[in-house]
C-alpha positions in Angstrom: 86.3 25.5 -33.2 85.0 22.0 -33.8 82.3 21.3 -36.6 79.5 19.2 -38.3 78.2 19.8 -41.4 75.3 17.6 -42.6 74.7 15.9 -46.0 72.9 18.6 -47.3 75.4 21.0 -46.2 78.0 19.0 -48.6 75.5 18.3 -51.1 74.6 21.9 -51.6 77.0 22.9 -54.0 75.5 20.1 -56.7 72.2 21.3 -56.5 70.4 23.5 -59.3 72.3 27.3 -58.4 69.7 29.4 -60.6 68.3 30.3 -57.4 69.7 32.8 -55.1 69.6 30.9 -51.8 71.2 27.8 -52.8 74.0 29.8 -54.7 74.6 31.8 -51.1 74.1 28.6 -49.6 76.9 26.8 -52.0 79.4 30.0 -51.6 79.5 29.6 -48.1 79.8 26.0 -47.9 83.0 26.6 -49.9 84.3 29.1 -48.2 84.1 26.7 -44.7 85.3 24.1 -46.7 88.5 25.8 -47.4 88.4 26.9 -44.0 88.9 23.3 -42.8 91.2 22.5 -45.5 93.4 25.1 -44.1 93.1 24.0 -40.7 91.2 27.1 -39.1 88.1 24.6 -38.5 88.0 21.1 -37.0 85.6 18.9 -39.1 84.0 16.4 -36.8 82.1 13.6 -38.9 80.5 9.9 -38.5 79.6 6.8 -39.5 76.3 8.1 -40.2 77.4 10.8 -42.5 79.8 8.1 -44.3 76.7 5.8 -44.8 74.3 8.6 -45.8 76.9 9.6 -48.2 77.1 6.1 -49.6 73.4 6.1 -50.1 73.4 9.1 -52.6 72.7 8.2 -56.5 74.8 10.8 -58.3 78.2 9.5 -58.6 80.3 12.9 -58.9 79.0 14.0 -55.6 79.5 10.8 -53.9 82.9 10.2 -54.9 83.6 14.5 -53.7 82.3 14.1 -50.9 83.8 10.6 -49.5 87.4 11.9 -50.6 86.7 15.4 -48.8 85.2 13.2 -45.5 88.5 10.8 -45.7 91.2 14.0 -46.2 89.5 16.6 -43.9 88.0 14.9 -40.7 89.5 15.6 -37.4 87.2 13.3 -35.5 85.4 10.7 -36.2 82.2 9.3 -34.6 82.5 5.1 -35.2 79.9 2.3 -35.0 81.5 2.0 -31.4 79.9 5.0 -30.3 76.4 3.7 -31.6 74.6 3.2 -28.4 75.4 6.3 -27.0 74.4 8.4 -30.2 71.2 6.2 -30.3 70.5 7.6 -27.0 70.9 11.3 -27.8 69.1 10.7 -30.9 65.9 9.7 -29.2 65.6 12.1 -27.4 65.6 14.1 -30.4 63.5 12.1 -32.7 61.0 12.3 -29.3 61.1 16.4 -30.0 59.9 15.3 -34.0 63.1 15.4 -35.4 63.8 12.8 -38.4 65.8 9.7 -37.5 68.9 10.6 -39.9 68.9 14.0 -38.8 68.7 13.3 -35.0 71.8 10.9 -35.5 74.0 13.7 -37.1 73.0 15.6 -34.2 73.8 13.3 -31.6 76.9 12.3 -34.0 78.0 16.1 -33.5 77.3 16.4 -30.1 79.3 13.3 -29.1 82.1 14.6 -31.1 82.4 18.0 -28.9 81.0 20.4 -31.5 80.5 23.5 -31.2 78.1 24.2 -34.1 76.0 21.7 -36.6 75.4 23.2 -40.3 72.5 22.4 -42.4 70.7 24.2 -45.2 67.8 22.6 -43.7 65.2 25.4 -42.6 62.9 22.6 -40.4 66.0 21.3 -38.5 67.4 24.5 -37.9 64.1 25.6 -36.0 65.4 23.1 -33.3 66.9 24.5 -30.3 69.6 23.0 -27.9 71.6 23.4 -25.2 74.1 21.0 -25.9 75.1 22.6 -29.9 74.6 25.3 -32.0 72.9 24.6 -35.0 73.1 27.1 -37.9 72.9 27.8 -41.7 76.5 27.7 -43.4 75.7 31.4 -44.3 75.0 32.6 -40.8 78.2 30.4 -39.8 80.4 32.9 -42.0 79.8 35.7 -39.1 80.9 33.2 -36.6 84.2 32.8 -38.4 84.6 36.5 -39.1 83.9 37.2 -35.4 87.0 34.5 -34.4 
């Protein structure tokens, strides 16, 4: 089973945890996290996710993530694949989703995942026919189902 997990997916467990979702949110993302470290889940990332990654201001998080991206990934969507990600990702920009976000999409979908993962409620209300796109916590009864 191949995955994508978006910045805010990797992001989540840095953010403020006094609130129930985002502690939920940050247990599961753990949980896949060791799941790929152990091999049981392909992590599928991309240049866009590198350079989004790059572009966050709290240093601790940056630096976790970047080491996780370079030890973990299984594939890896490069700059070479850029026209053809640009053209999924207009068509998904065209259905009102934001430009980053539609090029982790396409970025997944080039890759051959099954599933994208986002803690983003407005993304997740996309549908398509091409990936599944899913909250980490709903993802956990995907992986107890394999």
């Amino acid at each position: 089973m191949r995955i994508y997990l978006d910045n805010c997916c990797f992001g989540r467990p840095f953010d403020n945890q006094d609130f129930p979702r985002i502690a939920e949110e940050t247990k599961a993302q753990i949980f896949i996290e060791n799941q790929i470290r152990l091999g049981n889940v392909e992590l599928a990332t991309s240049y866009m996710l590198h350079y989004e990654n790059l572009q966050c201001p709290r240093k601790p998080r940056r630096e976790y993530v970047a080491r996780f991206l370079k030890s973990h990934t299984s594939i890896y969507v490069n700059v070479g694949s850029a026209e053809l990600v640009m053209t999924k990702a207009e068509k998904f920009i065209s259905e009102g989703i934001k430009q980053k976000d539609a090029y982790h999409l396409a970025s997944a979908i080039v890759a051959g995942c099954d599933y994208f993962l986002s803690v983003d409620d407005r993304l997740l209300k996309h549908n398509s026919d091409e990936i599944i796109l899913i909250n980490p916590i709903d993802f956990l009864e995907v992986l107890e189902a394999n």
